[in-house]
Structure formats: C-alpha cells, structure tokens
C-alpha positions in Angstrom: 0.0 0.0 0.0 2.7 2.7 0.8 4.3 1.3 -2.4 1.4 2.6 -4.6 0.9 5.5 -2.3 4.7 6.4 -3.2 4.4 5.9 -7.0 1.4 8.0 -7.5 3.1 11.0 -5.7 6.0 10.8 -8.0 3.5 10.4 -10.6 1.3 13.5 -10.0 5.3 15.3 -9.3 5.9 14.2 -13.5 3.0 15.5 -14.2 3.4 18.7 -12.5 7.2 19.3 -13.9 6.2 18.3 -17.2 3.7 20.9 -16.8 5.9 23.4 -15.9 8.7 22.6 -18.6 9.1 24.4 -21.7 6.6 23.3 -24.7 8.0 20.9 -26.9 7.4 19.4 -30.3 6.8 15.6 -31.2 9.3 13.7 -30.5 12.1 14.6 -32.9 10.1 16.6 -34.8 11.8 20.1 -35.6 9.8 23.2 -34.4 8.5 25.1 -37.2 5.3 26.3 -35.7 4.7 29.9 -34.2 5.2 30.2 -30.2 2.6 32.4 -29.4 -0.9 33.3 -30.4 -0.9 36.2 -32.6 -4.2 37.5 -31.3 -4.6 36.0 -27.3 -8.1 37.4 -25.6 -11.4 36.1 -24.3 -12.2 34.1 -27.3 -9.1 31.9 -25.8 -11.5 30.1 -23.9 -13.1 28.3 -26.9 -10.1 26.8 -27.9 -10.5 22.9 -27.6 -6.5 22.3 -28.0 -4.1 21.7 -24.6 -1.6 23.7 -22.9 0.2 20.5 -23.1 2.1 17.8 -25.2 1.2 15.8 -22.2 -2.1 15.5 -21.0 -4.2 13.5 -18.4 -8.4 12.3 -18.7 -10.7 14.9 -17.3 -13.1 12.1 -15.7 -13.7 8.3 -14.9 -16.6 7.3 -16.3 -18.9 4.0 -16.7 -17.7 1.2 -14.7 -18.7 -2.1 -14.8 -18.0 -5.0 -12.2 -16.0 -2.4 -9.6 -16.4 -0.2 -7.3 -18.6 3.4 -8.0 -16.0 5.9 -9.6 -15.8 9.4 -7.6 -15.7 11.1 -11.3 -12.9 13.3 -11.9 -9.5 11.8 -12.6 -7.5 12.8 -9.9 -10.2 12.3 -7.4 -10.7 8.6 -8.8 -7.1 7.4 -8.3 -5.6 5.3 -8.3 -8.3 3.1 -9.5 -8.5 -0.5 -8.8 -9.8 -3.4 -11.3 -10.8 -6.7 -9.9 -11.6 -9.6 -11.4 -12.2 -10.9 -15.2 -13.7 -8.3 -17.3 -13.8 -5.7 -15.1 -14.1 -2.1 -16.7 -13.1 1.4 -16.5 -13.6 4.1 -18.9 -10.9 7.4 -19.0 -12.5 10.6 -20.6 -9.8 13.0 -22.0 -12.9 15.6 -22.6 -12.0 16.2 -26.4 -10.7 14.5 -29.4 -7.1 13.5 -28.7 -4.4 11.0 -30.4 -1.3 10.3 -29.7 1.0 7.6 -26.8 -0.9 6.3 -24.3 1.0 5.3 -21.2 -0.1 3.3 -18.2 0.9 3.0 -15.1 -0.3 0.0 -12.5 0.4 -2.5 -9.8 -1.2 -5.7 -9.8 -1.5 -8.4 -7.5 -0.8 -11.7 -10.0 -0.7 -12.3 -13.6 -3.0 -11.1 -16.6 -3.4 -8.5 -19.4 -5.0 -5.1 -19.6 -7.3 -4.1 -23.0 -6.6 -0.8 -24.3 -9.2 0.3 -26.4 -10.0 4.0 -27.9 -13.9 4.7 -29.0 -14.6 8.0 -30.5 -18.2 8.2 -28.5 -19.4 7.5 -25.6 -21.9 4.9 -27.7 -18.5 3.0 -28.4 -17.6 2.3 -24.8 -16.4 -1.2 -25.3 -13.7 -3.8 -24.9 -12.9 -3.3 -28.7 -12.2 0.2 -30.8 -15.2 1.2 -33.2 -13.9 0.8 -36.4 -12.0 3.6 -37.6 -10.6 2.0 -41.3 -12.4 1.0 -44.0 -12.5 -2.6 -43.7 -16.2 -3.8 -44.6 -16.3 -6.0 -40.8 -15.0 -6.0 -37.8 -14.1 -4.0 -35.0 -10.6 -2.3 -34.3 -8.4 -4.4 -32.2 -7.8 -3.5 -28.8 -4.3 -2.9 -27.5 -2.6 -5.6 -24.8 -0.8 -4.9 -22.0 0.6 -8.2 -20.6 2.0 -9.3 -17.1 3.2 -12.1 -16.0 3.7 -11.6 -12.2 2.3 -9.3 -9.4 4.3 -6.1 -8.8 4.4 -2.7 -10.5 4.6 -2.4 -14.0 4.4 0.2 -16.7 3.0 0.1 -20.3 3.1 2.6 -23.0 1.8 1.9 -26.6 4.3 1.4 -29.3 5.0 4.1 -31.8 3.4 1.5 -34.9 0.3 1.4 -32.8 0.1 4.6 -32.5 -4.3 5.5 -31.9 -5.5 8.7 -33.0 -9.3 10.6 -32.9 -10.5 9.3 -29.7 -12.3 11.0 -26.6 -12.3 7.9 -24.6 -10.2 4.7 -23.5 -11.6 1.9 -22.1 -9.2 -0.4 -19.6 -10.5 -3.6 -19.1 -8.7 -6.6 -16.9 -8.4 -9.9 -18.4 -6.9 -12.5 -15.5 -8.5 -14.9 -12.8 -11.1 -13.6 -10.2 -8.4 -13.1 -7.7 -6.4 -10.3 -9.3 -6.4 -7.2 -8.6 -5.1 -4.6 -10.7 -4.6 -1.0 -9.2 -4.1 1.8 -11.9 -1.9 4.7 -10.4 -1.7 6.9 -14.1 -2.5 7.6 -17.3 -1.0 10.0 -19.7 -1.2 10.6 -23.0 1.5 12.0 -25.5 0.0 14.2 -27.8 1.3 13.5 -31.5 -1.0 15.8 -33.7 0.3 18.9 -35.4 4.0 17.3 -34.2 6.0 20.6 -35.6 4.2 23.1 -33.1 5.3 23.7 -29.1 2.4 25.4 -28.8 -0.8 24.0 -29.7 -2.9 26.5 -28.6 -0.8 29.4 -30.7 -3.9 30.0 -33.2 -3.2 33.0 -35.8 -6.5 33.3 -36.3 -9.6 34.1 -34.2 -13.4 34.9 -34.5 -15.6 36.0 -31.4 -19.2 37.4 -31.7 -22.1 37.6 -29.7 -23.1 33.9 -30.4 -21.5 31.4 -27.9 -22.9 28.6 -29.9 -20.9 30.0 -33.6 -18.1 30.8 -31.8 -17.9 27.0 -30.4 -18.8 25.6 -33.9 -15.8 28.1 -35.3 -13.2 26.6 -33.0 -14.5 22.8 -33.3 -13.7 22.9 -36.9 -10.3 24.4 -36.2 -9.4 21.5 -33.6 -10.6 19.1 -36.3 -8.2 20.5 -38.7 -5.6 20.4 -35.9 -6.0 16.7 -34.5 -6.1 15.4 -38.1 -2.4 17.0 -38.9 -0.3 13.9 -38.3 3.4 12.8 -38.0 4.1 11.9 -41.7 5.4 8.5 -40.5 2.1 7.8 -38.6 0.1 7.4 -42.0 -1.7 3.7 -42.4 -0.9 1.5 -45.6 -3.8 0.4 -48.1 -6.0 -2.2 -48.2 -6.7 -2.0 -44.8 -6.0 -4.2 -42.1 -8.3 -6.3 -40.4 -6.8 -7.1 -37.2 -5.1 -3.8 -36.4 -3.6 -0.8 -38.0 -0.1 -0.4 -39.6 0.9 3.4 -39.1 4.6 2.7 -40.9 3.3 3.7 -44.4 5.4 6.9 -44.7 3.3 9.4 -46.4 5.3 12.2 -47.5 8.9 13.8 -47.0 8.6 16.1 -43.8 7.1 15.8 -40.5 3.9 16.8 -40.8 0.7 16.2 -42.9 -3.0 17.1 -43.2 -5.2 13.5 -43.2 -8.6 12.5 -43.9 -10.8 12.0 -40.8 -8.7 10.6 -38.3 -11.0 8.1 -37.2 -11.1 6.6 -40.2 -7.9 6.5 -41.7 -4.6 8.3 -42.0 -4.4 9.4 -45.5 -4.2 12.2 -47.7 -7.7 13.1 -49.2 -7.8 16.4 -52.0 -11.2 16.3 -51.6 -11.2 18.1 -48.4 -9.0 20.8 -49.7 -12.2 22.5 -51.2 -12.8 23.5 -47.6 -10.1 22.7 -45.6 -7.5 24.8 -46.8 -9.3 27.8 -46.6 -10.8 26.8 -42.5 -7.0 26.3 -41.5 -5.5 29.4 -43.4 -8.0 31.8 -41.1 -7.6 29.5 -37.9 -4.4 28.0 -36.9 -2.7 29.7 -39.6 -0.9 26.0 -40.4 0.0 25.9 -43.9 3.1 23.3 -43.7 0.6 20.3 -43.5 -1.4 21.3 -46.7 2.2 21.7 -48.5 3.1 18.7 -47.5 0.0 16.5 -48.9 -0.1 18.8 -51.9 2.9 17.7 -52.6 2.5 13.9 -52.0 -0.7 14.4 -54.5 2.0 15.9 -56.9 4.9 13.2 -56.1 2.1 10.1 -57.4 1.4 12.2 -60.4 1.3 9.6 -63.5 4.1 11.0 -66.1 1.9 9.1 -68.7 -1.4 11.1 -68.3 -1.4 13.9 -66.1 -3.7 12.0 -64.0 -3.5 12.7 -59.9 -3.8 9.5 -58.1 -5.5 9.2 -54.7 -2.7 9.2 -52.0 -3.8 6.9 -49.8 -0.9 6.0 -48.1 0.6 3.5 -50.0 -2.5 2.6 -52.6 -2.9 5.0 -55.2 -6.2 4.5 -57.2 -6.2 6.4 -60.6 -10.1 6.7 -60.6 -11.5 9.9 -59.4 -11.7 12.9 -61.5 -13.5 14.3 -58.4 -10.4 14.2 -56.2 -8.2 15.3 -59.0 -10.1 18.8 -59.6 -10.2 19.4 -55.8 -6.5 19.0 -56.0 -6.3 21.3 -58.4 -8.3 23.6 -56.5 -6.7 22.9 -53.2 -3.2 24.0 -55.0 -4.8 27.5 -55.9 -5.5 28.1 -51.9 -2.4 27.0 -51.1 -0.3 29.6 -53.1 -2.9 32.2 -52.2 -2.5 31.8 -49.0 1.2 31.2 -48.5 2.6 32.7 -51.7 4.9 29.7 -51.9 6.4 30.2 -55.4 9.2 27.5 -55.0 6.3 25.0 -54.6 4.8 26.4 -57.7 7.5 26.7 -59.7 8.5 22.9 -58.7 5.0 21.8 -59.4 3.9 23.9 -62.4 4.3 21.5 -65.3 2.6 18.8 -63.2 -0.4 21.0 -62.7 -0.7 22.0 -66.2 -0.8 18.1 -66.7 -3.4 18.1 -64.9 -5.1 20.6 -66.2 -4.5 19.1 -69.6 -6.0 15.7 -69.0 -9.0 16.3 -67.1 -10.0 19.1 -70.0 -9.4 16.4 -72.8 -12.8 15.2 -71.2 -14.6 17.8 -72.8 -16.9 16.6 -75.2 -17.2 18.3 -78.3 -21.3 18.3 -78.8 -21.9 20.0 -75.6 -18.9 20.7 -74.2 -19.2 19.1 -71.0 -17.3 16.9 -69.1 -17.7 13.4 -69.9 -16.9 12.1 -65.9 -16.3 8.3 -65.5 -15.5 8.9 -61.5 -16.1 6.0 -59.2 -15.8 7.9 -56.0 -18.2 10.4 -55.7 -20.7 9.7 -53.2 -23.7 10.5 -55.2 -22.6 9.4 -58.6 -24.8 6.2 -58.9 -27.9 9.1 -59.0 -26.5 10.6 -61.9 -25.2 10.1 -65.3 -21.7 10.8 -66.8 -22.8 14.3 -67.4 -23.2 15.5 -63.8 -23.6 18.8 -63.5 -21.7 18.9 -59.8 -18.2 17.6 -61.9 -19.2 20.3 -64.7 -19.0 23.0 -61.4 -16.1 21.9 -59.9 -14.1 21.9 -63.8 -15.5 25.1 -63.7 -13.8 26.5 -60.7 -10.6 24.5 -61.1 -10.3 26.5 -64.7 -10.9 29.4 -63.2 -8.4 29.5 -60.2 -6.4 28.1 -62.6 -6.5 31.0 -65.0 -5.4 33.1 -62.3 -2.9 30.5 -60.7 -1.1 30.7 -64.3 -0.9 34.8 -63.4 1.6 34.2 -60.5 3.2 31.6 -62.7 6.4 32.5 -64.9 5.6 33.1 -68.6 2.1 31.5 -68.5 -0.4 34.6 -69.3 -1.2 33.3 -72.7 -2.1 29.8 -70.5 -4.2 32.2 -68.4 -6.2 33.5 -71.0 -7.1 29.9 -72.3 -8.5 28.1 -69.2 -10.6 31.9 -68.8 -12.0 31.3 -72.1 -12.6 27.5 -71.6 -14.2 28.5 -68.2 -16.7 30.6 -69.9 -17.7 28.3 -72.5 -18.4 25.8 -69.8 -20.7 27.8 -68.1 -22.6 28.9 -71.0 -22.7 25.0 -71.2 -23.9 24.2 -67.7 -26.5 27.3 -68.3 -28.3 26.0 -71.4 -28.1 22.4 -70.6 -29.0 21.9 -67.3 -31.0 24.8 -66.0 -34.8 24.3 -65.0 -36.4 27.8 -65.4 -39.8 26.0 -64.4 -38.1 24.8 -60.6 -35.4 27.7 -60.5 -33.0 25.4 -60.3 -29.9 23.7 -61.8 -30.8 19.7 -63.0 -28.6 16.9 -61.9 -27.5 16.2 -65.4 -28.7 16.8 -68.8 -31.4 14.3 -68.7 -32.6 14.1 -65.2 -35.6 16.7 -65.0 -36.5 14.9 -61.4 -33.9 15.6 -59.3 -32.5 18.7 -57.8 -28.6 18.0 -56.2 -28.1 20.3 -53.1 -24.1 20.0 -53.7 -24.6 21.1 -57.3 -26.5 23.9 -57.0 -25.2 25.2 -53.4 -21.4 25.5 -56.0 -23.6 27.0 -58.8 -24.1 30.4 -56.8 -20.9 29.8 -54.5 -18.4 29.3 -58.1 -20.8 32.6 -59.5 -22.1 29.8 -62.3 -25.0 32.2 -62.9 -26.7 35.1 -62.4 -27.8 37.0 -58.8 -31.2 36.5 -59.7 -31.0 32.9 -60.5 -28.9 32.4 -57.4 -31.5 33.8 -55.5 -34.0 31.1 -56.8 -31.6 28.4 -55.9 -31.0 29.5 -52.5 -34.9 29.9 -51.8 -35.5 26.4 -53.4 -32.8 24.8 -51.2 -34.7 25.6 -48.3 -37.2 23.3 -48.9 -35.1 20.2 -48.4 -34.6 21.7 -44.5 -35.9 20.0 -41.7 -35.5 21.1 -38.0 -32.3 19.3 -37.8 -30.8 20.8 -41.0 -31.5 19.9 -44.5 -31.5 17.2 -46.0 -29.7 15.9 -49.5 -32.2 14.9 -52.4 -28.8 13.4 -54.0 -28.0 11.3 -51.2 -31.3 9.8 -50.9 -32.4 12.5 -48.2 -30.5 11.9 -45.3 -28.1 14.1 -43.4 -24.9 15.6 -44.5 -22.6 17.8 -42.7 -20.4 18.3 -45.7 -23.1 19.0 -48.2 -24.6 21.3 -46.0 -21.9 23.3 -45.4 -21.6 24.0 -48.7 -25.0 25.6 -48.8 -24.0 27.4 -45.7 -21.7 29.2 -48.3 -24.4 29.4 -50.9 -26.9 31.3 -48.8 -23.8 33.5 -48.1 -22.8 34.1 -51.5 -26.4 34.6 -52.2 -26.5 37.4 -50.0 -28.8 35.3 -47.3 -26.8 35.3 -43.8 -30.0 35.0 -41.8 -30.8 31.5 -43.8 -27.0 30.3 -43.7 -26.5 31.2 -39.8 -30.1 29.4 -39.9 -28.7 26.6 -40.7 -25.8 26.4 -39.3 -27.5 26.6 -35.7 -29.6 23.4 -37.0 -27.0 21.3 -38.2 -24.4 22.2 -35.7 -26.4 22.2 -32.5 -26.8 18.7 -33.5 -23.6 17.5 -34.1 -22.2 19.1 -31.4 -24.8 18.5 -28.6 -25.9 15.0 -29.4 -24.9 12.6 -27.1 -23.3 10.4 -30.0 -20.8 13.0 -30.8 -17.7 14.1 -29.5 -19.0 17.8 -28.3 -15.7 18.8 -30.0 -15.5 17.9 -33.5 -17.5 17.6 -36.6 -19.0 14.2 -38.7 -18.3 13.2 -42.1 -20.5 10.8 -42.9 -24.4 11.1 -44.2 -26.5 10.6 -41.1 -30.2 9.7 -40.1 -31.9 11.6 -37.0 -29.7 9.6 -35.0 -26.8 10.4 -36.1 -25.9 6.9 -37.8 -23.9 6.6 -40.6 -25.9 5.3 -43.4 -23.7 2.5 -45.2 -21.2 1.4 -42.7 -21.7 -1.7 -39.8 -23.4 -1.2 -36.5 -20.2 -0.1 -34.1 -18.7 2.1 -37.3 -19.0 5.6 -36.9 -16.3 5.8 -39.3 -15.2 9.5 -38.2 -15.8 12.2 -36.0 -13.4 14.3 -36.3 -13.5 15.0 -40.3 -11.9 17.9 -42.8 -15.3 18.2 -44.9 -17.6 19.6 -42.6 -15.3 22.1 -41.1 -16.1 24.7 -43.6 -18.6 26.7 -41.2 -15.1 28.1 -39.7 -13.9 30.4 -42.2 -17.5 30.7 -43.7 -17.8 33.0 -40.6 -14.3 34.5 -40.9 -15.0 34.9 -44.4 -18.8 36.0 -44.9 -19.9 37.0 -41.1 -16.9 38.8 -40.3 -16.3 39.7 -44.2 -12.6 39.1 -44.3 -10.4 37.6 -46.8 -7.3 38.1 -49.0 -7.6 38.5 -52.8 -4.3 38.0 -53.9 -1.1 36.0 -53.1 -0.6 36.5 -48.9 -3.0 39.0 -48.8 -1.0 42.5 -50.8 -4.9 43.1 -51.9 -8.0 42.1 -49.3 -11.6 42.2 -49.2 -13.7 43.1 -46.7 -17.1 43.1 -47.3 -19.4 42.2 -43.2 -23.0 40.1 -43.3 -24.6 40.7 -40.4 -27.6 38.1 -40.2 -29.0 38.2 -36.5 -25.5 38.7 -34.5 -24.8 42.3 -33.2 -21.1 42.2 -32.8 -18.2 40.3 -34.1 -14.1 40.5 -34.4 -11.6 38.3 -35.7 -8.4 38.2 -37.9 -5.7 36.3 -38.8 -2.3 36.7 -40.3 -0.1 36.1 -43.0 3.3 36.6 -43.8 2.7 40.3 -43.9 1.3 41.1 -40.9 -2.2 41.0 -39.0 -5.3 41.6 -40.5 -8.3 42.1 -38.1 -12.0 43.2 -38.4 -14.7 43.9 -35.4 -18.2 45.2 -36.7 -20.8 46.6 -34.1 -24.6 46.9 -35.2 -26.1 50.1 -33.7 -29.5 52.3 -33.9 -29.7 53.4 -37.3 -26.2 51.9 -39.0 -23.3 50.3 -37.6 -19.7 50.8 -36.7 -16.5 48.6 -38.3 -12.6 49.2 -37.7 -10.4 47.5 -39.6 -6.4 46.7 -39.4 -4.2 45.7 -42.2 -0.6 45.8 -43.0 0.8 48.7 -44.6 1.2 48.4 -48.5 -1.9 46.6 -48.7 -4.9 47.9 -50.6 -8.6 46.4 -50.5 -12.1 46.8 -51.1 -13.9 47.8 -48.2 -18.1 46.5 -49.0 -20.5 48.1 -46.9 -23.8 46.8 -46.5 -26.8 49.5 -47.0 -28.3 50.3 -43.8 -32.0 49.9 -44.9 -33.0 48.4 -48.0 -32.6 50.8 -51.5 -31.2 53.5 -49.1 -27.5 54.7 -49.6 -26.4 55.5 -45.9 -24.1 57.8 -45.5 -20.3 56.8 -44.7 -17.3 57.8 -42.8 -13.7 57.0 -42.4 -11.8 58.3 -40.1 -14.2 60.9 -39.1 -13.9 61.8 -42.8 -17.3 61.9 -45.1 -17.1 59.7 -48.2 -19.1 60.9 -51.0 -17.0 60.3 -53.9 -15.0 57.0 -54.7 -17.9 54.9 -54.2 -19.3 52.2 -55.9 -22.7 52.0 -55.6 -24.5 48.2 -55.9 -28.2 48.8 -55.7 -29.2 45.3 -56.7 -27.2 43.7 -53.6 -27.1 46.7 -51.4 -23.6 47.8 -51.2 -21.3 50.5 -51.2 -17.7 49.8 -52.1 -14.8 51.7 -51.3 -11.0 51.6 -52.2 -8.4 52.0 -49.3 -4.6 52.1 -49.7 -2.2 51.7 -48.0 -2.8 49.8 -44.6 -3.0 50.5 -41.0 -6.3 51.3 -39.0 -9.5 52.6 -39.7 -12.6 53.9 -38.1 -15.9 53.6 -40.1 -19.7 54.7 -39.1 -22.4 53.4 -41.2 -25.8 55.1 -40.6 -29.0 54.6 -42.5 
C-alpha cells in the first residue's frame, strides 16, 4: 500500500514538472510552428486544444463490475480493477491521439485491453472501427504481465491511436487479481512541428456562444487530423489492427482525412479545408506537404493525380483530381509559396491538360467516369456537380497561371474554356420552371443540393437565379438541417456546409446562420458525438452513418464539414485576401441576427483584423491591415434601397464609391494599410 501511495506521488510530481517545462514538439520533430498566439483574448477560452504535449483524462466514467468511480481523474485514483472483465472508462474531454501510457500495480498475472472509441456509444472492450475494412471491430491494445508487482505500459510508436475521446481499460486474469491503476497520460502526436498547440493565428468572437464553439471545433478538427508523416496507415486495410509505418510524405507533418477513419491524404477536403486552417491556426506546412504527396504520385503518362492513400494509389477519381487542383490555388494564395509552384507547375498543367481532354465536343461538358463520388450512382456521366467543380478549377487556374512565370497566354485559355463551360452548364441543365440547376442533362427529377449550393458559390449564374436556388434549397430543410435529395435524403454535414456558403454568396446570412445553428447544434450537442469535432458521414436523425456496420461511426473528427469556420471569418466577419498572402483584401461584413463580431488572422505580412458593431440606425466597423496593402472595403446598405451615409476616419465619403443597388452595397477603395474607423448610418 505505501508502495502505490509512493508511485502515485511521484506520478502526479511528473505530471506537475512536465507541466511546468518548456513546450516541446513531437518527439524529434523540428519546431517550425509559431510560439505564441498572434491574437490572445477572451475568445481563448473556446479553444479545444491543450496547454500541453502531455495530457491526463478529465473524468472516470462507466464502470462495470467495480467499485462506483468518484468522477474526476485525480479524485478517482488510483483506480482499482478486480476480477475478469472488469471495466473502466478514462475521458480525456476532447478528441485526442497520440501515446498512451499506463501506469499500474497488480496483484498476479494477466493482461489489460486498451481500447479508444470516439463516442461514448463506443464504450467497449474493442475500438469502433475507424478503417475502411467492410467487418469488424478495431483491435484493442494488450498490455501483458506475467507476475504481481508494479509495471508500466506505454503503446508502441506503430500502434500509435489517434481521434478518440475515450479509453476503455479492461482486466483480463482470474477472479483473484487485482489490478490498481496509479496513471494515465497521454503524449499528444498531432500537429508534431508546433510547441504550442494553442498558438492560433486566427480568431473569431461574436455575440453567439454557440458560432463561436462551432468556429473553433472545426479548427481543432483541422488540428487533430495534422499527423506525423510517419504515422500514416498502408492500403488495403488491415483487419486485425492498423499499420501506421506507411510513410506518407517527406517532412514531419501532414494534413489527413478523418482521423478516425484513416490516415491518408484526401484532395477532396482541400475545397474546404484549406481555406478553415488558413483563417484559424494559420498552419499551412501540412497542406504543403499533402499537396505535394498528391504531386509526387502524379502519372508522367497522363497527367492524372492518383488518390494518396498512403501506399495505394487508385487512378479513378476525376473528383479528387479537380479538388486537387483547387486545393493548389488556396495554397499559393495563402502562402505565396512560389518555390512549390514553380517545382509543381508542369505537373499542374498536366493536370489541367487531362481532365480538360474530357470535354466533349457536342456540348462541351465533361464526360466524368468517377467512381468515388458519393452520389454518382444518382446521376449520369454528365453530372452537373463535376461540370461546377471543372468550372472552378479553370478558373483558379486561369489566375494561378498569373503568378506563374511566362504563362499569361495559359491564363487567357483556361478563362476562355471556363466561360464556355458555363454557357454549357447554363443551357443544358438549368430548369427555369423549378429555378433550379438539373442533376445532369437528362434528369428533369432531381435537384442535387451539392450542385446547386457551388452553382451560386463558383458565381455559375446570375444573382437572380442564385437567388432562386437558395430559396428552393430551403425546402429540403428540416428542424435538424437539410436534407440531401442526392444522397437519398439523409443528413450531411459536408453538403450542407456548402449551402451554408451558398446562402452566403447569395446574400442570405439570416438563412446560412439558420442553418448552421440546426446542423451544428446537432452534431455538437448530441450525445453520439464528440462535443468537439465535426462528422463526415451522411446521417439519419440519429446520427448513424448510413452504409457502414453497426459499431462504425467511421469518423468524428472530419476535414469536410469544417467549412462553417472560415464561412464565418470569411462571410460574417467579411474578411479575406484577394491576392497571393494577402498584398490586396476584401472586406465586405453580413450581419444576419448577431450584433457584434471580431476576428483576424495573419499572414506573412502582418495582422489583418476586423470587429463590426450593429447600432441604432447603422453600424460601426474598424479595420487593421498591413501597410502596403490595398482592399475593397463593402459596406452593407443600412435599410433596403437607401444609400447610408459613410465615414472613415471621421472623414465623409461621397465620392469613390461604388454603388451596388441590386445587392445593397457601397464599395470603397483603401490604400495603404494600417487602421480605420468607419460609421455606417442609414
């Protein structure tokens, strides 16, 4: 007994001088991230990541066959086992992964079960699944011992577990033994090149606890699924287990899938993803570094991007290959990174050369033969939701070619081919009758929610038309969020984030924050989630995943549905770069219901920040950007078909101005950085 008294003091002493120590990165893993937050303040608080590499549960939850647990960690140990089977459940509070260690004394021989659900729901002597293996549970982990006495186990670096809450220890030995658990700790491995995982360079706060919770969550997402390179699993996956030995690319970090459900590179989260971390964490290294891995599997023979997946590389998915396209254009906005460009230029004009090829000649849309897209057994070759995202990869192309060397010409082609295939999209598969685009050319039936939520986001048509589509897609919503006609009407947080942008674009905040509240609110709140992090998967009322087994909740923690996060940096708060690391900006505020809101974030340049007020009669907005910067500064009209008048500075604007009657805007031109003060009044 004094033994175990002794070891948990100098356990709880580790813990407290590991505390204390300098931040550190993953293991060997060089320090590349920033120190410090750019922009520390009350909005701190909603941060989900720790203060620590090291971290400890937060409570002791369900137990079965041992004594009542007294709830919080420290007050629960250490915590005895007894017996065959006997249970307890750790809760680290959020979405962690990384090296579990555990300390113990037992009283004979035996093993302990490791295993790491997402959900509460998962609580069992086995992992949920978290691969994509058709049956069967994840293994749980085994620590053996083969006599009484103190003993210590941490899990090896190829089993590394990643995008759990919880971990369930359970005793496997003879009704005699006694097992008494005096620590747990875990070793944080996600975003390995930072020290400080709580240095955002980004922030958003407003008047909304709930959207300032939903921002965050989908910046922790982003953050837990930015994995040691080395920690990526191999394809086909393995029934019994994981291997995490499958190097995926040729630093130390990279940006994965869902980390639940596998550790791979997936371009089609870099629609969204890219974008969500750019205004959040401000990590760019981890989108580089998949990029490039996208790049490196490039076939010399046809231009054709396989699907990194660790160590399988499927060539079948025009979808993934266009958002990889795309994802490249945010990268290089965001970062400027003209070395990567330069390296990577002649692959992405491959790229760009053999997806094009696919435009027939009689319509002049593409002829898609794409066997992963979710929805594609709904719709013919000729879907319009491939024809939109072609669309936007020409265009971001055309201007990607602009900060190329020597490729204006280049430019001026993929502009023209853009055009032509929206004329295309236009006469073939608009419904004037619905006020809406058509799944394809033939279907007259069905109306896609993805499709036409990218038709006004990618500025396919007209304002007026876009405002059709938005009011149509509201009659797919239900009280928990809308539902996807394409995807046979269930729940999905990645389709409806999109729309989230539509409404935006559309000039609807009140119907995107609308939504947002009654997806979100569900997917954070329901007892099946995490509380921290965001699904992927389509989803009843329930929250099951439609198509996977029972005890699969394939993924929590997912890149797609974090889009909500800079939808509010970028639409709520109105701010967003224009050019390469932000030498021209945009800010142009949707207010919705909220009443005040800040944030910023930062690139290479400097800080850019933005707080709007809402006041009797107008508003007020100040502004910060680095000098030698010049942007458009949009400013909604007070009440509806009334300029309002505008100051800067305490200065009257009345010329310079752009007036926008159909959207209600004035637009302003300012030069040359540093800090304003505007007033708005009706």
């Amino acid at each position: 007994m004094a033994s175990s008294v002794w070891l948990r003091f100098i356990w709880c002493l580790a813990i407290l001088a590991s505390a204390s120590l300098a931040q550190k990165c993953w293991r060997e893993t060089t320090c590349e991230g920033p120190e410090d937050s750019a922009f520390p303040g009350p909005w701190d608080k909603y941060i989900y990541a720790p203060s620590s590499r090291t971290v400890e549960p937060k409570e002791v939850l369900t137990i079965s066959g041992t004594s009542p647990s007294n709830g919080g960690y420290r007050r629960s140990m250490p915590y005895t086992l007894q017996g065959n089977g006997s249970t307890v459940v750790f809760d680290f509070g959020v979405k962690v992964g990384g090296i579990i260690t555990l300390n113990y004394t037992s009283t004979g021989s035996g093993a302990l079960g490791l295993a790491f659900p997402e959900t509460n729901s998962g609580t069992r002597q086995a992992s949920d699944t978290s691969d994509d293996a058709p049956e069967g549970l994840r293994g749980a982990l085994y620590a053996i011992f083969k006599e009484a006495g103190e003993g210590s186990y941490s899990v090896p670096d190829e089993d590394m577990r990643a995008g759990f809450r919880y971990m369930v220890v359970f005793l496997l030995a003879d009704c005699s033994t006694e097992v008494s658990i005096e620590g747990v700790s875990l070793e944080i491995g996600f975003q390995p090149t930072w020290s400080n995982l709580r240095a955002y360079q980004g922030y958003f706060f407003s008047d909304d606890k709930l959207l300032n919770r939903i921002w965050y969550s989908g910046a922790y997402a982003l953050q837990v699924n930015a994995m040691p390179a080395r920690a990526v699993h191999q394809l086909p996956m393995m029934m019994d287990g994981k291997a995490t030995d499958a190097k995926m690319g040729l630093d130390d970090m990279t940006v994965v899938d869902g980390i639940k459900a596998d550790y791979e590179v997936w371009p089609g989260d870099m629609g969204t993803s890219v974008s969500s971390l750019f205004v959040s964490t401000g990590d760019l290294e981890s989108t580089k570094n998949a990029l490039q891995k996208v790049y490196n599997t490039q076939s010399n023979l046809t231009g054709a991007f396989n699907e990194p997946r660790g160590t399988f590389n499927p060539k079948s998915s025009e979808t993934y290959h266009l958002w990889s396209m795309i994802g490249t254009f945010y990268y290089v906005l965001y970062s400027n990174d003209t070395d990567f460009l330069e390296r990577n230029w002649e692959g992405y004009k491959s790229a760009m050369s053999y997806i094009y090829q696919k435009v027939d000649s009689t319509r002049g849309l593409l002829q898609a033969t794409d066997t992963c897209n979710q929805d594609i057994s709904r719709q013919a070759s000729k879907s319009l939701e491939m024809q939109i995202i072609l669309y936007h990869a020409l265009k971001t192309g055309a201007r990607l070619a602009t900060w190329a060397k020597n490729s204006l010409t280049l430019s001026d082609n993929w502009s023209k081919q853009a055009e032509d295939l929206k004329h295309s999209i236009n006469t073939h598969c608009w419904d004037d009758n619905y006020g809406a685009f058509k799944a394809n050319i033939t279907d007259t039936t069905l109306y896609p929610q993805v499709a036409n939520s990218l038709a006004i986001l990618y500025e396919i048509t007209d304002p007026a038309r876009s405002s059709r589509i938005s009011e149509n897609l509201i009659k797919n919503w239900t009280p928990n969020g809308a539902v996807t006609p394409e995807l046979g009407g269930t729940f999905s947080p990645f389709t409806s984030t999109l729309e989230i942008h539509a409404h935006f674009a559309a000039g609807q905040p009140a119907r995107a924050l609308d939504l947002i509240h009654r997806s979100w609110t569900r997917y954070l709140q329901s007892p099946d989630s995490t509380s921290t992090s965001l699904s992927e998967s389509p989803q009843n009322n329930t929250l099951k995943h439609i198509g996977f087994p029972p005890h699969a909740p394939h993924t929590h923690n997912n890149n797609q549905p974090t889009s909500p996060t800079h939808a509010l940096t970028e639409s709520i708060l109105g701010l967003s770069v224009t050019s390469p690391i932000g030498l021209t900006w945009k800010i142009a505020p949707q207010f919705g219901n909220l009443h005040r809101v800040e944030g910023g974030f930062t690139t290479p340049l400097g800080k850019y920040q933005v707080s709007w007020e809402t006041r009797a009669g107008g508003y007020d907005l100040a502004f910060a950007v680095p000098s030698g910067t010049k942007g458009n500064l949009t400013l909604p009209f007070v009440e509806p078909g009334r300029r309002p008048s505008i100051q800067i500075d305490g200065n009257d604007i009345l010329r310079g101005v752009w007036w926008d009657e159909v959207r209600g805007t004035a637009t302003v031109v300012v030069s040359g950085g540093g800090r304003c003060e505007v007033v708005v009044r009706g």
